[in-house]
N, C-alpha and C positions, 0 to 999 in steps of 0.2 A: 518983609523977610522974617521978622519974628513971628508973625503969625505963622507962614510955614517952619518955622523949625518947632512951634509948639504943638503944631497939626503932626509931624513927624514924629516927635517924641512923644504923644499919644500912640500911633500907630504903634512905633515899636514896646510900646508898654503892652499894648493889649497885643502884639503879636506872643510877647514875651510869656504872658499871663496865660494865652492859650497853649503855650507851647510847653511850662509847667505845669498846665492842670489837665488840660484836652489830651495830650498823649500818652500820662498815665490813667486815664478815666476811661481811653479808648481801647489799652492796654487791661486793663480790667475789665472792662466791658465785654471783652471778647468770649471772656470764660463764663462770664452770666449777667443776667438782665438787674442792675442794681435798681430795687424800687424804693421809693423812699417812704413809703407807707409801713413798708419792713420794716428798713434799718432807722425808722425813728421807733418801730414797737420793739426792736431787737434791744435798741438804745432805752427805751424808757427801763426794760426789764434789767436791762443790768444795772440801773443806778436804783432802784429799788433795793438792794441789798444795801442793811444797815448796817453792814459793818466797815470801820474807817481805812482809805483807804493809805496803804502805809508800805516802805520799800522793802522788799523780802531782805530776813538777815543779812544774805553777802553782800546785798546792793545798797551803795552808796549815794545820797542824793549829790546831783549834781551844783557848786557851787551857784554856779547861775539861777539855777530854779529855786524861785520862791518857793517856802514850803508853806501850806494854807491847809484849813481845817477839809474837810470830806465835803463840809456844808457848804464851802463856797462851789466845789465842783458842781452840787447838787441846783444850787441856785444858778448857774449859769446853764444848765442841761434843763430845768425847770421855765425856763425863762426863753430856751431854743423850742423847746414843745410848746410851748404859746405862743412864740413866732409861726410855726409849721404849721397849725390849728389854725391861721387865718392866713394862711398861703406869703408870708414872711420867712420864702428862703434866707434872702439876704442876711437878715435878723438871726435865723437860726444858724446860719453859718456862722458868724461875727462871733455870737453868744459860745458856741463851742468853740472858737478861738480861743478865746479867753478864757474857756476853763481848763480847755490845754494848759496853756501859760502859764496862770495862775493855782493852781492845784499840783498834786500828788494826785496819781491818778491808779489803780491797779491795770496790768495787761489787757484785760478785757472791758475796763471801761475805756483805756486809751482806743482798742482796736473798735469798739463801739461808738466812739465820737469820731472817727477818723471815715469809719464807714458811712456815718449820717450824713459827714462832711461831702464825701464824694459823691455820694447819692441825690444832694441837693442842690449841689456843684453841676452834677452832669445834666439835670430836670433843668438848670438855668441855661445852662451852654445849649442843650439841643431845643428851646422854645426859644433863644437869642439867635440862634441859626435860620431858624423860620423866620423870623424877621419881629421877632417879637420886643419892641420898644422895654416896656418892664423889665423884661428877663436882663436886656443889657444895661441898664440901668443898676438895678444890683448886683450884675458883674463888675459894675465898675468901684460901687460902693465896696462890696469885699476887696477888689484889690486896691483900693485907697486905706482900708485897716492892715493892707501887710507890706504895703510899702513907707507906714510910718514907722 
């Protein structure tokens, strides 16, 4: 009996997990073909700007959010393109988690991690559909870093 209820509470994880990423990826998708060969070059160019990134005057950083230097962001976007560079979505997802998280980010780098996010997200979900063992392997890895 416990092994069906952990076989169950898998299912409904990963129903859960598609149902949060798969229907806005599919909803995005619709308006255009997200590649992630772009949005990791779109991504690299915007964090090449040296300047720090910091919250425009009327904006208030949020209590919760850790405030971290420019360089941590840079190190964790540095460290997702060497994941991508050896076909380490998983890794490159994970790694942009974290510099969400842990960073101050400006608008355009936020919308540039978010886009690489989903770009490497949807390349996982559509080769885990085909039946591709890897691809759900680090689907599951990613969503074991956002359900801690």
């Amino acid at each position: 009996m416990a092994a069906k209820d952990s076989s169950l509470r898998f299912g409904l994880r990963w129903l859960a997990f598609f149902l949060c990423c798969g229907i806005p990826l599919a909803l995005d998708g619709c308006s255009k073909k997200t590649d992630v060969k772009s949005q990791v070059s779109e991504l690299e160019k915007t964090f090449q700007d040296t300047r720090p990134a910091a919250p425009s005057p009327g904006q208030r950083p949020l209590a919760s959010q850790p405030v971290s230097s420019p360089g941590d962001a840079r190190a964790y976007v540095n460290l997702a393109l060497s994941a991508v560079r050896t076909n380490d979505f998983a890794g490159g997802v994970i790694a942009l988690q974290a510099a969400q998280r842990r960073s101050v980010l400006t608008p355009a780098q936020h919308r540039a991690v978010y886009q690489a996010m989903q770009a490497m997200t949807a390349d996982l979900l559509a080769r885990a559909a085909n039946g591709d063992p890897r691809a759900k392997a680090d689907l599951a890895a990613i969503e074991k870093t956002r359900s801690q």
